[in-house]
Phi, psi and omega in degrees: 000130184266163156312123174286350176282292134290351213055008184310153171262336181276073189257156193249145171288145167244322193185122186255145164194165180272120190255183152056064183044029155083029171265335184252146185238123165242133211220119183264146177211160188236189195209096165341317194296316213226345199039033167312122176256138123245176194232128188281167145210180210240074184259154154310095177244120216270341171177163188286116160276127169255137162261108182277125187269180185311327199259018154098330174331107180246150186234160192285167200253134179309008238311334169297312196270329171273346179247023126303311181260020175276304191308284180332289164337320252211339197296148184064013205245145183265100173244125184307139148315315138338323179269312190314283194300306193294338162321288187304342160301314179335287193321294177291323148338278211292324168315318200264340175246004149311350174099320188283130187266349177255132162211138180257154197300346160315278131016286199252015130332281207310330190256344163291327168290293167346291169301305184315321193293329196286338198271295241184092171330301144329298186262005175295308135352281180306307202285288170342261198327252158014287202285335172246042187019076151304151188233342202219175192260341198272277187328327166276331149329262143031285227261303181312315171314325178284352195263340167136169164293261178013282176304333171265338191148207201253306173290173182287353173238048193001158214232033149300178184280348163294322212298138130028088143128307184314133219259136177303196172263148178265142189293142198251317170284115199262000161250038165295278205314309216271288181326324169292331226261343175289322174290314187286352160275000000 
């Protein structure tokens, strides 16, 4: 493995363990030469997926580009890192043993949406806007309709405590207000 630093060819492993539920080996390695340290990992790639894009394009299939855009989706959302990686693991897992030496890039939208719907409502939303170019506030109306009553409330723009419009929870604390109003002078 060469150095990302120097280049050196000679790097030495410092330390192996088992990652990603034990689909993966992460392996710290350092570089005699420069004492760079950084870290590999080590995946099963169970056969080559090509992904047919929209434009006829077909490309080898990525794993660094679906947990990039996985990431994105996700950004600012408290999500275990964990929960992350075993998505993109699923995701690819079901790609590569699917059978298909071809996949369209649709295909791995729908599955990305899928997992997404199941981790995080928010970036299920985020990701849906981008991959299906919404253009108008009715497509997210639309999108919002799929995720169920339950999740949004009791109404169709939910009537939860969140909700459009919906009256706060009343302050329990009766100097909260003389405090806020002490910070903003």
């Amino acid at each position: 493995m060469r150095c990302p630093y120097c280049g050196g060819s000679e790097t030495q492993v410092k330390d192996s363990r088992p990652s990603e539920d034990g689909a993966a080996i992460r392996r710290r390695r350092v570089c005699p030469d420069c004492a760079g340290r950084f870290t590999t990992f080590e995946r099963v790639q169970l056969r080559e997926v090509v992904v047919l894009k929209r434009s006829g394009k077909r490309v080898p299939f990525d794993r660094d580009k679906l947990q990039r855009s996985i990431d994105v989706a996700l950004r600012k959302r408290a999500v275990d890192p964990e929960r992350i990686d075993r998505l993109v693991s699923g995701i690819t897992r079901q790609l590569e043993s699917a059978g298909e030496p071809e996949v369209t890039s649709e295909a791995i939208g729908e599955l990305v949406m899928a997992g997404l719907k199941g981790l995080d409502d928010v970036a299920y939303v985020r990701f849906a806007s981008v991959y299906k170019n919404f253009r108008e506030a009715k497509d997210f109306e639309d999108l919002l309709g799929t995720l169920g009553e339950s999740a949004l409330g009791d109404g169709p723009l939910g009537d939860g405590p969140l909700a459009p419009g919906s009256a706060p929870e009343p302050e329990t604390d009766p100097d909260a207000s003389s405090r806020r109003r002490a910070v903003r002078s």
